[in-house]
C-alpha positions as CSV (number, residue, x, y, z in Angstrom):
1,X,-39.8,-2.4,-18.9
2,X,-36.6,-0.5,-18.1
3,X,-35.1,-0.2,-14.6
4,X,-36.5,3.6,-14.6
5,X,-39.9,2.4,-15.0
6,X,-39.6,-0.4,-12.7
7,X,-38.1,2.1,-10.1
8,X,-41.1,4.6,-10.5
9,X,-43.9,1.3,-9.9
10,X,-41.7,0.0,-6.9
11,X,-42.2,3.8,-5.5
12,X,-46.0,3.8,-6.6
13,X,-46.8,0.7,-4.8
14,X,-44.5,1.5,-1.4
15,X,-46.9,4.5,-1.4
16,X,-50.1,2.8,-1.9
17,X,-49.3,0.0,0.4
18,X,-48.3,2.5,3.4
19,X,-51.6,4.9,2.6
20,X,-53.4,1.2,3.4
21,X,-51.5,0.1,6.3
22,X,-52.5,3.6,7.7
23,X,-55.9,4.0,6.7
24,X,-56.4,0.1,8.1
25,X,-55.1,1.4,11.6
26,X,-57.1,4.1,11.9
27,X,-60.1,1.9,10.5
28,X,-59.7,-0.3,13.3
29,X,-59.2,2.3,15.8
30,X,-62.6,4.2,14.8
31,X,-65.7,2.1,17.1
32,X,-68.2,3.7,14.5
33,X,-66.8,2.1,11.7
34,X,-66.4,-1.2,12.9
35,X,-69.9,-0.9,14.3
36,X,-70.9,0.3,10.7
37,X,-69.0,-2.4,9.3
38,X,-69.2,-5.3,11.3
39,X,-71.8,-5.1,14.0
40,X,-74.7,-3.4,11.9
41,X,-74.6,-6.5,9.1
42,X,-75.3,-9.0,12.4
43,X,-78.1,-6.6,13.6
44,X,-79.7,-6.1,9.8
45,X,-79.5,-9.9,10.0
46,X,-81.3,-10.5,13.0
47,X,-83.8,-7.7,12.3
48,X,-84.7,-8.2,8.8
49,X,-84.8,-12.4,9.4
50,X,-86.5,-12.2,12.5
51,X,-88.4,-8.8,12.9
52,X,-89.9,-8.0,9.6
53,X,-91.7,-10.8,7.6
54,X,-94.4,-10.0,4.9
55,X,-96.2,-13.2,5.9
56,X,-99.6,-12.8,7.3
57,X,-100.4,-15.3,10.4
58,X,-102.4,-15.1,13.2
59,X,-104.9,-13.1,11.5
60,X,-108.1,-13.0,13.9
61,X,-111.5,-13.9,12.0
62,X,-115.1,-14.0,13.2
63,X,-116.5,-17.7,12.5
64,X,-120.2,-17.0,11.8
65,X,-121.9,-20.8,11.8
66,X,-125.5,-20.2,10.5
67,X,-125.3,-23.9,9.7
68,X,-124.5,-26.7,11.9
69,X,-123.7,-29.8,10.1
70,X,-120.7,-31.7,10.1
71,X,-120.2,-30.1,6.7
72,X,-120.2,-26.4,8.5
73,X,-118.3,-27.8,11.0
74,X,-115.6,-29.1,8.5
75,X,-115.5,-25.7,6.8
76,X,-114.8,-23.9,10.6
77,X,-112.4,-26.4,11.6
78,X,-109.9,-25.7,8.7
79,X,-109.7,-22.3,9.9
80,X,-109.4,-23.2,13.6
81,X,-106.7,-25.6,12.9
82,X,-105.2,-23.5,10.6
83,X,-101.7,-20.9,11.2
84,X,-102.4,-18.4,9.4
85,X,-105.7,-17.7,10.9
86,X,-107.3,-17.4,14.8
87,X,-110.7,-18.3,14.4
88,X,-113.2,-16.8,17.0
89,X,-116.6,-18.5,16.8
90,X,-119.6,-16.4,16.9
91,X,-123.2,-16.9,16.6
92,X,-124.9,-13.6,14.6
93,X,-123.7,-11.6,11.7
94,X,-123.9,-8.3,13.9
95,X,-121.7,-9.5,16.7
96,X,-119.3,-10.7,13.6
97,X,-120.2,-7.1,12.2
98,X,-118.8,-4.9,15.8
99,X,-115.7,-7.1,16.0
100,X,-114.8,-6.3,12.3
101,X,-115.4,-2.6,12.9
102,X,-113.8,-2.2,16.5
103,X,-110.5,-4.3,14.9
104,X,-110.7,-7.2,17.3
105,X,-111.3,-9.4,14.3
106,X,-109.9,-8.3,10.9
107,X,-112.2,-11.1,8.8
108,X,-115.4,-13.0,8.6
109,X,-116.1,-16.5,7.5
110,X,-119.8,-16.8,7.4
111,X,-121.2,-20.4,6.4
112,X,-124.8,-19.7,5.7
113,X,-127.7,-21.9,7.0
114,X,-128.2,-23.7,3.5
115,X,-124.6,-24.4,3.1
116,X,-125.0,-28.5,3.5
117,X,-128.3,-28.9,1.3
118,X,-126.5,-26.2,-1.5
119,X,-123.2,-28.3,-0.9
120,X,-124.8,-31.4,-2.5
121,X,-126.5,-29.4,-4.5
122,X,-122.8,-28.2,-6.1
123,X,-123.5,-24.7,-5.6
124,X,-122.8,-24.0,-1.7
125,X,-121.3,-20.7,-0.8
126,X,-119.3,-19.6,1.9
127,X,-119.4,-15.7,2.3
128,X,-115.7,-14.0,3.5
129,X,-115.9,-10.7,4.4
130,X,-111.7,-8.9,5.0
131,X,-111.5,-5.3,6.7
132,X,-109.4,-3.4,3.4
133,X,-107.7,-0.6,5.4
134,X,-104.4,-2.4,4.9
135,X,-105.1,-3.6,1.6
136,X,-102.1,-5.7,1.7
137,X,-103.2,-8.0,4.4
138,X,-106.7,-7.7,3.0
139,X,-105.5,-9.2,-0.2
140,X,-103.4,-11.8,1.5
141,X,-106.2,-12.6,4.1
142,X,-108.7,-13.5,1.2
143,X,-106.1,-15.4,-0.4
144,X,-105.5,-17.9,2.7
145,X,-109.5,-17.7,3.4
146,X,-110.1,-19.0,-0.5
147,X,-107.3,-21.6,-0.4
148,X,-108.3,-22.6,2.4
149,X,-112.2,-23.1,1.8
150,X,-110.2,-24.9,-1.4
151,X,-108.8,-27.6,0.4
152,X,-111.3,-28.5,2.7
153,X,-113.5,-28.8,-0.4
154,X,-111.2,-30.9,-2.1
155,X,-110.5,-33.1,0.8
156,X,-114.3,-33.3,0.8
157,X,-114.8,-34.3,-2.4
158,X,-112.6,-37.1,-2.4
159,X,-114.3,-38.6,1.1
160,X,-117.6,-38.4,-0.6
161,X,-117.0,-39.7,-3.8
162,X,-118.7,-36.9,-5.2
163,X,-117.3,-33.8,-6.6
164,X,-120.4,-31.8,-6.4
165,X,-119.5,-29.4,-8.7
166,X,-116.5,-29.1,-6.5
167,X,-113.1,-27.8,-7.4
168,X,-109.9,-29.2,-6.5
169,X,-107.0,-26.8,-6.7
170,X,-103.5,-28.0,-7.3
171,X,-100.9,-25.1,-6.8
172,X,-96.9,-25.0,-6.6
173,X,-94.6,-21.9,-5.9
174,X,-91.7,-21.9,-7.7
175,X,-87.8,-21.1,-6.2
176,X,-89.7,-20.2,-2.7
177,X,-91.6,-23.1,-2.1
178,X,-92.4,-22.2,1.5
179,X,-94.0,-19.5,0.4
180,X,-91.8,-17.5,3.2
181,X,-91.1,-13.8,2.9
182,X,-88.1,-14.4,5.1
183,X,-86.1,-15.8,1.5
184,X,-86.6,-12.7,-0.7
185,X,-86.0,-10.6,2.7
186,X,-82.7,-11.5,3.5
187,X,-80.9,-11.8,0.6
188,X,-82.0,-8.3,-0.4
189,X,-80.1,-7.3,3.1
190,X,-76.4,-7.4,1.4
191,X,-77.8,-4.2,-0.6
192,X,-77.8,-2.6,2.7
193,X,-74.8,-3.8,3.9
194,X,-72.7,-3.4,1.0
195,X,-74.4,0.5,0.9
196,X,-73.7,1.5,4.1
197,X,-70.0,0.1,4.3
198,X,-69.5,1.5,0.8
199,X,-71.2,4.6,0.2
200,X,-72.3,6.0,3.5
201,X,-69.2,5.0,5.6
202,X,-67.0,5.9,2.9
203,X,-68.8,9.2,2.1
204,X,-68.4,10.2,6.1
205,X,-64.8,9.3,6.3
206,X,-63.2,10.8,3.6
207,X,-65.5,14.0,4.0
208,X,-64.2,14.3,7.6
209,X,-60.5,13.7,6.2
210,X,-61.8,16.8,3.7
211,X,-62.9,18.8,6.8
212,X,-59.6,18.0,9.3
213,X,-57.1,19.3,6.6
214,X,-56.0,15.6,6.1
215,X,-56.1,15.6,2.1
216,X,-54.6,18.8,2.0
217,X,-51.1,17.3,4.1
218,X,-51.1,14.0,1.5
219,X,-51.1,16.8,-1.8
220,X,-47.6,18.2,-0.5
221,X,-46.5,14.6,-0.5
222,X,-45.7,12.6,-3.9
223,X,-48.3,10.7,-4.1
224,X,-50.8,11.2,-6.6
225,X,-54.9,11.2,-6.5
226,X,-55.2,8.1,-8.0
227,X,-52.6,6.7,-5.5
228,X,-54.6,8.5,-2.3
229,X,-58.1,7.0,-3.1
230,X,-56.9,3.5,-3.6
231,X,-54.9,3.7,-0.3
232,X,-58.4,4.9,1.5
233,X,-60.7,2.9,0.1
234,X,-59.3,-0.5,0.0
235,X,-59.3,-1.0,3.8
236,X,-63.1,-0.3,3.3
237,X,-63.6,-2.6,0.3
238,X,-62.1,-5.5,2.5
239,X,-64.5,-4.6,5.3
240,X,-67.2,-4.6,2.7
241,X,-66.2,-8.3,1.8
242,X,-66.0,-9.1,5.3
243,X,-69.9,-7.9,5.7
244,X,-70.8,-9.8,3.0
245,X,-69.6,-12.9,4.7
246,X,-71.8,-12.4,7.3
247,X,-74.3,-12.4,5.7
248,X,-74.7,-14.9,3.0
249,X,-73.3,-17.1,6.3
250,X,-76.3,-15.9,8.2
251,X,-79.0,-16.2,5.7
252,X,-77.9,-20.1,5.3
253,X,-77.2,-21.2,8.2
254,X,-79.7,-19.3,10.5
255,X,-82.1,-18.9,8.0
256,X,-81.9,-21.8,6.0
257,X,-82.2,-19.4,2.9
258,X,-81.0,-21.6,-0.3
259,X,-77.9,-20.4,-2.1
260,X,-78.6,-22.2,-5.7
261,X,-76.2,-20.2,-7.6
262,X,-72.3,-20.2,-7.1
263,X,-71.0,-18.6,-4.3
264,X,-68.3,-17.2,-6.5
265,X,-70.4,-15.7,-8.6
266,X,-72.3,-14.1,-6.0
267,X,-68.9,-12.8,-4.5
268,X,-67.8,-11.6,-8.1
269,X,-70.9,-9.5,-8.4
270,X,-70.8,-7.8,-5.4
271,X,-67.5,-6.7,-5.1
272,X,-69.2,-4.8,-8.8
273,X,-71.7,-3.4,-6.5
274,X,-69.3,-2.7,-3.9
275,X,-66.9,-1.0,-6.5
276,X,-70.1,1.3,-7.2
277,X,-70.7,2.3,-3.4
278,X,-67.5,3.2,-2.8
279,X,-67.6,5.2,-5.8
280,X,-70.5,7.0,-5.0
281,X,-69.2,7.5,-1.7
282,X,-66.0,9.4,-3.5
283,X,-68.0,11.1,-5.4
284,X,-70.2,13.0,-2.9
285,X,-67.4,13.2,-0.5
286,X,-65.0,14.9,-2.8
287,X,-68.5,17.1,-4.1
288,X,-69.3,18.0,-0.6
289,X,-66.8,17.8,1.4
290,X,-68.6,17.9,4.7
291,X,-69.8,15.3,6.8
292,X,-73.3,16.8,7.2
293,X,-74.3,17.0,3.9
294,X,-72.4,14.2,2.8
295,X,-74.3,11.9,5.0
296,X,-77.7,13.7,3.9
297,X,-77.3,13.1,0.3
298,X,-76.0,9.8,0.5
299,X,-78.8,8.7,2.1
300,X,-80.7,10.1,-0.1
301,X,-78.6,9.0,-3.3
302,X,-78.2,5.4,-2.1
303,X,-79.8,3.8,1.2
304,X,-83.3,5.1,0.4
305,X,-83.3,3.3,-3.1
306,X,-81.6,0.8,-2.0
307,X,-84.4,0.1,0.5
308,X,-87.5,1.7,-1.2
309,X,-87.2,1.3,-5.1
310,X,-84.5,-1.9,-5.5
311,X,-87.9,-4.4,-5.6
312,X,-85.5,-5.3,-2.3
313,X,-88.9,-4.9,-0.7
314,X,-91.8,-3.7,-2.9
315,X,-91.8,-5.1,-6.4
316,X,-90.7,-1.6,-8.7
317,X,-93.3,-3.6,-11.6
318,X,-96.8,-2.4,-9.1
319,X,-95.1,1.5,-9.4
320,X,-96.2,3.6,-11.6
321,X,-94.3,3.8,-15.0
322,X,-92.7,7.1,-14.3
323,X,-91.3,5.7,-11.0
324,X,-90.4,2.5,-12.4
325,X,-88.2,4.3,-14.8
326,X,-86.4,6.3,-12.3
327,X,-85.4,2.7,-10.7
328,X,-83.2,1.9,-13.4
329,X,-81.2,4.6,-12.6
330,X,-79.9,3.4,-9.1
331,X,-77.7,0.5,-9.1
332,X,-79.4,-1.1,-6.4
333,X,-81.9,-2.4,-8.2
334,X,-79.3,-4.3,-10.4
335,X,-77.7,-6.0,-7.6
336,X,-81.5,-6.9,-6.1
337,X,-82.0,-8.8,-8.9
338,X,-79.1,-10.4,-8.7
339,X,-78.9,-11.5,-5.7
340,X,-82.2,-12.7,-5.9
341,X,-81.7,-14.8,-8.7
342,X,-78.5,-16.2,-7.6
343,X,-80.1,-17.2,-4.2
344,X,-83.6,-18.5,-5.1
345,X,-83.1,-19.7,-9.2
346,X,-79.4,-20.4,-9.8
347,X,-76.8,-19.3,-12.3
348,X,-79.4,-17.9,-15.0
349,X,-77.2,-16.0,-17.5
350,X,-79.4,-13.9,-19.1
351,X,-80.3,-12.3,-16.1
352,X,-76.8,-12.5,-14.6
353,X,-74.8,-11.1,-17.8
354,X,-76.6,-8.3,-18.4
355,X,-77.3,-7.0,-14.8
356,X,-73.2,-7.0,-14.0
357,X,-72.3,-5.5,-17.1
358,X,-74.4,-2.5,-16.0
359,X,-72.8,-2.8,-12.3
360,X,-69.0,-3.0,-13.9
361,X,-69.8,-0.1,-16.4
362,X,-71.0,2.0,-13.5
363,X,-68.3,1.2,-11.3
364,X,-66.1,2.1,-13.7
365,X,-67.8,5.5,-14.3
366,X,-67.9,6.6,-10.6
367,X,-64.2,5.8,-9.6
368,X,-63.0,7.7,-12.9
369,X,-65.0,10.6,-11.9
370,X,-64.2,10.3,-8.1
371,X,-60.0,10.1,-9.6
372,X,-60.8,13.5,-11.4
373,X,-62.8,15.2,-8.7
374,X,-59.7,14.3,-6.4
375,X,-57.2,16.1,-9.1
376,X,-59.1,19.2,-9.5
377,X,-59.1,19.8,-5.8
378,X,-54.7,19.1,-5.8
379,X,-55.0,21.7,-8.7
């Protein structure tokens, strides 16, 4: 390298390093970005962790005892005892019937009046009727209600003696053996984070440098697009980092969320996704350049998928085809899977590989467009 081009790279990187001393200073003197940054990560935490859980407990159900033998009585006690399940006692099917329908009850368990001669005969039935207007909880509600007429059965079974045409159901979940929403849940939050510190603030901050004039006063100066962007988004990519901190720290030691996959792997893959927010961010910001819209279409570009079509919370394989196509388009999805896998399964490769080679590739896309956006508006 000669002394010339040695001179030109000291310049270059004098440049870049005051463009991020500057941009850091007036990152820490904005409240909204630090909030953005730091404070809404420990709020997503607490909400998403604490606040939203797709487990179903509690649910109220109408005990309907036509029977009263100890075996009926076994049958009513599993749901009495039982989490997931506030059993009311009732004597008739109608009274069962206008708690069902007025919502004070949102299942019925009825154990019919045969139930302990049909038991011995091995073909008893017990009758569970779910109110379907959230089919969701309907589905889960009828789950837990079956399992649990399971185990008492099973538990029967092998007090007796005698199967009685009885069947004993042995199950195991694997990577979430609690069965608790809260693991898929709060992993899935560093899609958020990472999308607001990277595309949303980003996208609001450099449109509002678009709107005060501020780009225009760094064009007159010698450094170059490439040079400007770097300087402006670094600060953010740190805080980005920082965010993710947060979080993986709160989802293990609050929420006691496993972390089977390296942590360096997990940092490697989202600074890819981070990489890709900030470039979408560039992108509409330099497209737009005002705060309004660029806040509009970022949210539509990047938090909605990210929270609607990521399988973050709904799994994009129940969508229809059409829509499930349309997935692979937002790199939110990517990271989901990552995240997920690196959390709940470990370092799987084949999943790991191919899902950060799509991240790096679109990183690499969007700040090379963001670059040349940049230059045509110096030009």
């Amino acid at each position: 390298m000669s002394a010339h081009d040695a001179n030109r790279m000291l310049a270059a990187l004098r440049r870049i390093s005051a463009l991020i001393r500057k941009e850091s200073w007036q990152l820490l003197r904005d409240p909204s970005s630090i909030a953005i940054g730091i404070v809404m990560p420990i709020a997503l935490l607490v909400l998403f962790g604490y606040g939203i859980n797709l487990d179903v407990k509690n649910v109220p159900v109408a005990i309907v005892m036509e029977d009263n033998s100890a075996e009926a009585r076994g049958v009513a006690s599993v749901f009495e005892l039982s989490d997931y399940f506030s059993a009311m006692p009732v004597k008739t099917m109608a009274e069962a019937r206008e708690m069902l329908m007025s919502s004070r009850a949102n299942a019925i368990v009825r154990i019919p009046a045969d139930f302990a001669r049909t038991l011995k005969l091995g073909n008893a039935e017990v009758q569970v009727i779910v109110n379907g207007a959230d089919s969701n909880t309907a589905r889960i509600s009828l789950g837990y209600a079956q399992g649990a007429v399971a185990v008492w059965a099973a538990k029967e079974a092998a007090r007796t003696g005698n199967p009685g045409g009885l069947i004993n159901i042995e199950s195991r979940l694997w990577f979430n053996e609690a069965n608790d929403s809260t693991y898929f849940l709060v992993p899935g939050l560093i899609v958020l984070v990472m999308t607001l510190i990277g595309a949303m603030l980003t996208a609001l901050v450099m449109a509002r440098e678009w709107e005060r004039g501020t780009f225009e006063a760094l064009f007159v100066t010698p450094v170059n697009s490439f040079e400007i962007l770097l300087g402006k988004t670094v600060p953010y990519f740190l805080l980005g980092l920082a965010g993710l901190a947060l979080c993986v720290a709160g989802s293990t030691l609050l929420f006691g969320v496993p972390l089977r996959g390296s942590l360096v792997i997990l940092t490697v893959v989202s600074m890819l996704y981070l990489l890709v927010a900030l470039g979408l961010g560039l992108v509409i910001s330099s497209a737009t350049k005002n705060q309004f819209i660029a806040s509009q279409v970022t949210m539509f570009v990047t938090f909605l998928p990210a929270m609607m079509l990521s399988g973050f919370m709904f799994d994009p394989r129940s969508m229809p085809v059409a829509v499930q196509m349309i997935t692979y388009i937002f790199p939110a999805r990517y990271f989901v899977t990552l995240l997920q896998t690196l959390f709940l399964a470990g370092n799987i490769w084949n999943v790991i590989l191919p899902n950060a080679a799509v991240l790096a590739g679109m990183a690499t896309a969007l700040l090379a467009l963001s670059v040349k956006l940049t230059r045509k508006r110096i030009a």
